[in-house]
N, C-alpha and C positions, 0 to 999 in steps of 0.2 A: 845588429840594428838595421842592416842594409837590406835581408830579408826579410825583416818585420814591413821595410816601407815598401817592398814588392806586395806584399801580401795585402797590406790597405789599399794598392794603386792597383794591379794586374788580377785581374779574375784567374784562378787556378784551378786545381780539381783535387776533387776529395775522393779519394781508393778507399774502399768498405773491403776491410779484411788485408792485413797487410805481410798475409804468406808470402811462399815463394810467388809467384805469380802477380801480386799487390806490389811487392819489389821489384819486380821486372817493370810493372808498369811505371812504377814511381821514377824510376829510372829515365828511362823512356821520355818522361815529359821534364826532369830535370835537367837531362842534359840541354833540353832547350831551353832551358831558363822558363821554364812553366811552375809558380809556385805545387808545392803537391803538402796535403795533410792526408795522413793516415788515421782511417778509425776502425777498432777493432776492439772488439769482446775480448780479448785475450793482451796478453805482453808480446808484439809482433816483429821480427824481424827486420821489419822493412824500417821500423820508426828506428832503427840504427844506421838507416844510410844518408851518407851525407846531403842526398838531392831530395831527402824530407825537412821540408822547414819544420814540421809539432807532428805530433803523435797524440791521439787520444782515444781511452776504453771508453768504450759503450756499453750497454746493456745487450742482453741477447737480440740477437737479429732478427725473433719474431715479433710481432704483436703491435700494438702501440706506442708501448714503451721508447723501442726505437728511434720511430719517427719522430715522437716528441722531443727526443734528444737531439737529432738532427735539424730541430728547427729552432733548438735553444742553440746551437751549437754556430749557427747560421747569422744569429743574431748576437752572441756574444762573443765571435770573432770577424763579424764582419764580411761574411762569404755572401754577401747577392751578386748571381752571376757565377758562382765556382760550376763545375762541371762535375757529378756526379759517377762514379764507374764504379761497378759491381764485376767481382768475383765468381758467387756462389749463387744459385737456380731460389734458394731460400731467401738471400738479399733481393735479388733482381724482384723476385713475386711480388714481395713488401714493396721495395720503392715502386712497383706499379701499380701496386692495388691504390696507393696513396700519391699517386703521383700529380692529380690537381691541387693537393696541399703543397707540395713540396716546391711546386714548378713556381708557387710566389717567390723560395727563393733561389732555386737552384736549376740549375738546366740540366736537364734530365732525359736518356737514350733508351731507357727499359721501356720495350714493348709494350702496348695495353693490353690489360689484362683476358680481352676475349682472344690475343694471338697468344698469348703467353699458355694458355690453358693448351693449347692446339701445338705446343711443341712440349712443355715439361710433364703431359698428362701423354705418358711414352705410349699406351693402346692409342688412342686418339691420333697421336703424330704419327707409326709404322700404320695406321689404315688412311691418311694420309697419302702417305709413301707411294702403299700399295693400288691405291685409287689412281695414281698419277703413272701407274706402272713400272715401280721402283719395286727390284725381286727384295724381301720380305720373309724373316723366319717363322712359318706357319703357326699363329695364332688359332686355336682353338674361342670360336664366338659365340657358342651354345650352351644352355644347361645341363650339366651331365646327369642323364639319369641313372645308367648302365654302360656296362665296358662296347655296347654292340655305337652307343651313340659316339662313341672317342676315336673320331680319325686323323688323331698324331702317332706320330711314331716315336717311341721310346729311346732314349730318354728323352724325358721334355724337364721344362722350368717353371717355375711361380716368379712373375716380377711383381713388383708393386706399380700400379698404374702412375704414381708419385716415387720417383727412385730412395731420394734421399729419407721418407718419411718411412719408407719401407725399411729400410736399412737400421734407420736409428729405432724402429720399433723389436726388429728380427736379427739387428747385428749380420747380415748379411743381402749383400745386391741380388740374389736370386735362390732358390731352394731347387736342389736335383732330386728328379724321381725315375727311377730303372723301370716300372711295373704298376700294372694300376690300381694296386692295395695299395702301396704306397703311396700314391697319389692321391687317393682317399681319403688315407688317414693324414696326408697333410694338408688336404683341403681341413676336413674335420679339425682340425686343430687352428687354423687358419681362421675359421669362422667366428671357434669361439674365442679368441683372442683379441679380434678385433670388432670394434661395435658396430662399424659400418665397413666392411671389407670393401678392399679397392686393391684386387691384382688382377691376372691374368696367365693363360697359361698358353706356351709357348715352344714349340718344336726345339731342340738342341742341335746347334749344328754340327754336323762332327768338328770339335778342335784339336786343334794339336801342334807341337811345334813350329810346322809351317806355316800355320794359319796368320795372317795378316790383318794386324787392326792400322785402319788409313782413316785419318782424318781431314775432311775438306773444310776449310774454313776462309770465310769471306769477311769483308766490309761491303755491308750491300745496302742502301735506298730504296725502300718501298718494292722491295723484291727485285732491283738491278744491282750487280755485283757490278761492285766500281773497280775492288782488289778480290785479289785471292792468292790462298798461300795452300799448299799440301804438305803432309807429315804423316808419318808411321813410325808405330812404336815399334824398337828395336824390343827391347826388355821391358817388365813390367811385373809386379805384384801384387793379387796373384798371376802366376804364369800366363794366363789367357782372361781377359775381358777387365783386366787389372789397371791397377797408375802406373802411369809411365815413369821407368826410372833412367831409360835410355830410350831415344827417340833420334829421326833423321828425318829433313826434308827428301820430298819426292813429289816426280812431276807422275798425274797418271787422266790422264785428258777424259777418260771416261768415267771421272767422277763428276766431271764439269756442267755437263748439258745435265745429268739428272739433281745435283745441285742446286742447279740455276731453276729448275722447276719446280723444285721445294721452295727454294725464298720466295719465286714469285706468286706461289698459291698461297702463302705465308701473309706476302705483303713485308718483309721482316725488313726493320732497319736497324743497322747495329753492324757488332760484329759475331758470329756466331761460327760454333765447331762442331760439322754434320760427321758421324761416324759410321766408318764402313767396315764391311768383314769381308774378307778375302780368303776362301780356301783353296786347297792348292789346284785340287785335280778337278776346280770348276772355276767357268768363265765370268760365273754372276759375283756382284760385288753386291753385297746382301745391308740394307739398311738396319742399323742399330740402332741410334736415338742422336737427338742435335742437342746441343749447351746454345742459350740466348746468352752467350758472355765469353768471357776471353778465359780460355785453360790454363795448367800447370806451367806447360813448356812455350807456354807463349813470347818466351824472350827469345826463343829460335825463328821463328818468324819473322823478328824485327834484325835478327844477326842473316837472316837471308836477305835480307831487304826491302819486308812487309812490316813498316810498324805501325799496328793497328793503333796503340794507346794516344799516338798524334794525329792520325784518323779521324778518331772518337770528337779527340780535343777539337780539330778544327771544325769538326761539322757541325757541334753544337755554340760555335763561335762565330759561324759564318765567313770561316777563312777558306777560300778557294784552295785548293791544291790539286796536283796532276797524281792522280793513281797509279802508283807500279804494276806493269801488266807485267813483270818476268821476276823471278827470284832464283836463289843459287840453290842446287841442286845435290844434294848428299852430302848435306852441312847435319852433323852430330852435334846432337845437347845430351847432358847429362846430369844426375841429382847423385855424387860419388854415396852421399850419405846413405839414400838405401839401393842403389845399384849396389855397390860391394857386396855389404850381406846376402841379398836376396840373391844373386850373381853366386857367391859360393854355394850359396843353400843349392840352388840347380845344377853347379858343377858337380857337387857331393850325391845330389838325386838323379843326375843324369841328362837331366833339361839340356844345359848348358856344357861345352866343353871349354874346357881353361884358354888351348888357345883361340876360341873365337872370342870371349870376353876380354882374354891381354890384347888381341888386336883389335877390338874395338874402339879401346879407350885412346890409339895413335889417330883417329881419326876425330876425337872430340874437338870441336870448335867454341861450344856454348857450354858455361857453365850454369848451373842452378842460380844458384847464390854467389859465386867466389868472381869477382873480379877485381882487378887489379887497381881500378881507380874508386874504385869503391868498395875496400876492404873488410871495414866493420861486421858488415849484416853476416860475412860467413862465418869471422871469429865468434860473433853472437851465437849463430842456430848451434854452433860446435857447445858453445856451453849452456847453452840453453836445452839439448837434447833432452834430459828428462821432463823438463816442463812442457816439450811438445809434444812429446807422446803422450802424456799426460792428457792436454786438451785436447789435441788433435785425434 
């Protein structure tokens, strides 16, 4: 009863999608005594932690459908004033594309939708980049008529100019080509597959074990970084260009200044995750694509001392706060659930040796899911496993 009368009294925020990451954030704002509802397509994690007052399914996260629920939802629990946060590039689209309906009743951080197009439309964002002189994996920009007009170097990749729409059409983030028959005939198949093709084709960079994925991620106003936090995937699934299954903060200064020049030709407000590739035996830290939204391992951030999800909450509340300029430095997070298997699967293939992953795991600070004061959500995802591979 005493969170029911928070909930009529105290504007709170509503997490759309309540994975790992939705529970971090939920988190986050509970421990302040920030009411938090969870909504989600699915049976979610997070709606088992105790800093969720309600839990509630929605319909799929595209279309109409959605939104309408979101403003029945508004109205028949009394949210004017809650604080909206998005997860996922296909949430965030939607609340922007609709976001003068929605802002009657909720306060809302997604980008409009002419910046939104210029970061999740990844050709558009990397010539971006590349305009601002951000080194860039060589994009092929031309029609190909013949092998004499194709000056990439082998292998190259097919992305989809839309990540996530590509993926759930092709079941995978990119397509590899050795040779330019085969690039042919995956063009050719590509074509007729889809009714209006939207990829690109894109140099490969040599990876390999060494190879480092660094992500820079800020709380920025109108393209000024108020905070910032840095992170690299230690492990990850698949091996390279993968989710993070083990990750660590790090400081790397020369991600900063070319950073701070994306948000500000951006104009971007929010909080967003700019990603870098790092190979060994070169100096360039090569731009990949940016998330308008907070990631997986976003609860290491806030265990460093950047918590963006109270960020969020204050700016769209008008509460002053002082920005953390520093955070701790080779602080480990981990997801045991698929570090382990995928961690042996590399032991077994080579990737990985046993004792660099046993000693990895004395170094962990941040859990996925499992914390001590809020035990539930990991005994859940433990038995909930088949249902989430399932949707997920």
């Amino acid at each position: 009863m005493k969170m029911q009368n928070i909930i009529n009294s105290s504007p709170g925020a509503l997490i759309i999608d309540g994975h790992i990451q939705g529970l971090s954030l939920a988190r986050s704002l509970g421990e302040k005594g920030i009411p938090v509802i969870i909504v989600d397509k699915n049976l979610s994690i997070a709606g088992f932690s105790r800093f969720v007052t309600k839990s509630f399914r929605s319909p799929d996260y595209h279309g109409e459908a959605f939104i309408k629920f979101l403003l029945e939802l508004a109205a028949n629990e009394k949210l004017h004033g809650w604080s909206i946060i998005t997860t996922d590039d296909s949430i965030t689209a939607n609340i922007s594309s609709n976001k003068k309906t929605l802002s009657e009743f909720y306060k809302i951080i997604a980008p409009d939708p002419i910046i939104l197009e210029k970061i999740i439309n990844k050709k558009k964002f990397l010539e971006i980049g590349e305009n601002l002189g951000i080194p860039v994996p060589k994009i092929f920009k031309e029609k190909i008529n013949n092998a004499f007009d194709f000056d990439l170097k082998f292998p190259v990749i097919i992305k989809g100019d839309y990540g996530r729409k590509f993926y759930m059409k092709h079941k995978t983030k990119a397509m590899v080509f050795n040779d330019f028959a085969s690039l042919q005939d995956g063009l050719s198949r590509l074509n007729s597959a889809e009714e209006n093709p939207s990829f690109f084709i894109q140099e490969l960079l040599p990876l390999g074990k060494s190879t480092r994925i660094i992500s820079f991620t800020a709380f920025s106003i109108d393209g000024e970084i108020k905070s910032y936090w840095i992170g690299e995937k230690v492990r990850e699934h698949p091996p390279t260009l993968g989710t993070a299954t083990m990750s660590k903060s790090c400081m790397v200064p020369e991600l900063v200044e070319m950073s701070g020049a994306l948000l500000k030709e951006l104009k971007y407000t929010g909080v967003s995750e700019i990603e870098f590739l790092k190979l060994i035996d070169d100096n360039k830290f090569y731009l990949i694509e940016m998330n308008p939204r907070t990631w997986l391992w976003v609860s290491l951030a806030k265990r460093c001392g950047i918590d963006y999800a109270v960020m969020i909450y204050n700016y769209l509340n008008g509460i002053q706060m002082e920005y953390p300029q520093q955070f701790k430095d080779d602080i480990y997070w981990v997801n045991p659930i698929t570090d382990i298997p995928y961690s042996l699967k590399g032991i077994i293939s080579g990737v990985y040796s046993f004792k660099e992953v046993f000693k990895s795991y004395f170094k962990v600070k941040d859990f996925s899911v499992f914390k001590l004061s809020d035990p539930f959500p990991a005994f859940m995802m433990i038995m909930l496993l088949p249902y989430i591979a399932l949707k997920r």
